[in-house]
C-alpha positions in Angstrom: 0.0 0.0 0.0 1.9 3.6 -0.9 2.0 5.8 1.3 -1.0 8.3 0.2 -3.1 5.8 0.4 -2.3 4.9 4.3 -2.4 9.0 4.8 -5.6 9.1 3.5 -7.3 6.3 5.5 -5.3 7.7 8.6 -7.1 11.0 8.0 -10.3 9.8 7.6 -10.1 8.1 10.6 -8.9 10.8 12.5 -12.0 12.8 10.9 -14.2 10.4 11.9 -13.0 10.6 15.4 -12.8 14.7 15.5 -16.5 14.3 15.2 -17.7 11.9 17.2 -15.5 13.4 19.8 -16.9 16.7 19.3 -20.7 14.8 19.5 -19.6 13.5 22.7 -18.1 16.8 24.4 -21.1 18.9 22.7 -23.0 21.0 25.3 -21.3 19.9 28.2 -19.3 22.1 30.5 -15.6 21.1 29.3 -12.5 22.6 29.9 -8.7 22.1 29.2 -6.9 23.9 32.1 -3.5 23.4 31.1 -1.7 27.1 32.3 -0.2 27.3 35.6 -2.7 30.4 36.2 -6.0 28.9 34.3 -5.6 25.9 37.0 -5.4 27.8 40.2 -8.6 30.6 38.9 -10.4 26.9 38.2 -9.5 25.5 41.5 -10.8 28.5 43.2 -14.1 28.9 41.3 -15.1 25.2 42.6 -14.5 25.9 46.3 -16.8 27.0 48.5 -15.6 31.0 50.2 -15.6 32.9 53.0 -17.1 36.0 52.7 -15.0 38.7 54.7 -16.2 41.8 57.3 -13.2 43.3 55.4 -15.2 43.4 51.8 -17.9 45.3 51.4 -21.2 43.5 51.2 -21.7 44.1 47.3 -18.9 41.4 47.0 -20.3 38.1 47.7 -19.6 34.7 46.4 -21.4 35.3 43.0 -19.3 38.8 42.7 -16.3 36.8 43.8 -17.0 34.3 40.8 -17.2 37.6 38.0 -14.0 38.8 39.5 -12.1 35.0 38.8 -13.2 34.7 35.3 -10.9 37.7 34.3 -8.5 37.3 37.1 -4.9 36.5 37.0 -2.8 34.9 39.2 0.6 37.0 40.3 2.9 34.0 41.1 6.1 36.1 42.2 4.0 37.4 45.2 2.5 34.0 45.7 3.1 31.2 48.5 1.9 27.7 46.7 4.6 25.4 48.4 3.0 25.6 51.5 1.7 22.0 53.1 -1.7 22.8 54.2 -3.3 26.3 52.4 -1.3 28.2 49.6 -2.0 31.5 49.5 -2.2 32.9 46.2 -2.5 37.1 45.0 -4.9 37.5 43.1 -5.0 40.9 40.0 -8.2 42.2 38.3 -10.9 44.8 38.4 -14.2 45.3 40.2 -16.5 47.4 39.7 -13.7 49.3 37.2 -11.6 49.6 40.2 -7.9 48.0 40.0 -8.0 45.5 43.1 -5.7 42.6 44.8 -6.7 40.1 47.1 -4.4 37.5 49.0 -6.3 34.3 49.1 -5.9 31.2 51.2 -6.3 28.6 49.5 -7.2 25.7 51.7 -8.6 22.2 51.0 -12.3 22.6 50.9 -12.3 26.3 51.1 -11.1 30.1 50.2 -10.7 33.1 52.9 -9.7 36.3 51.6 -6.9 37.7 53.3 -6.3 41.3 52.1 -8.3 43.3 50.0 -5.2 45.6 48.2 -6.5 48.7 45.9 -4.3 49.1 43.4 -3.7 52.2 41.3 -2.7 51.8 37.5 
């Protein structure tokens, strides 16, 4: 058999196998988390959080969720090789307003540290 004719069958196959794989995954809640930062912002979203006398009350857990979807992680300023809760600073914006918050991240929940203004 030459080889464009064992490209071709390879090909189709692997066509075949793009759809059914795109059948399979079709309308559920998928997601490839393969950055250092898009793992730590998924890890976070799942747990369960402490809301804080030091927020104000407009920032609950459903406000805390809208901030981590266009959060990033600041690593440099970051603990993660603690044993028991890494604690993680978190970048974005709420409310238009530049803000950092240092996060404990602990097994089964999150408690929010500092809440850090920042001006840019």
């Amino acid at each position: 058999m030459s080889f464009l004719y064992r490209l071709g069958f390879y090909l189709m196959g692997f066509a075949i196998g793009l759809i059914f794989l795109a059948m399979i995954l079709k309308g559920k809640k998928t997601s490839c988390n393969y950055g250092p930062n898009d793992r730590v912002i998924s890890n976070l979203s799942k747990k369960s959080w402490k809301p804080q006398p030091l927020l104000n009350k407009t920032f609950d857990s459903i406000a805390f969720q809208a901030f981590l979807k266009k959060a990033s992680v600041d690593f440099g300023k970051s603990n993660a090789q603690k044993d028991s809760c890494n604690t993680y600073f978190i970048n974005g914006y709420w409310s238009d307003t530049a803000i950092s918050l240092e996060v404990e991240n602990c097994e089964k929940t999150i408690e929010v540290l500092e809440l850090i203004y920042r001006s840019e």
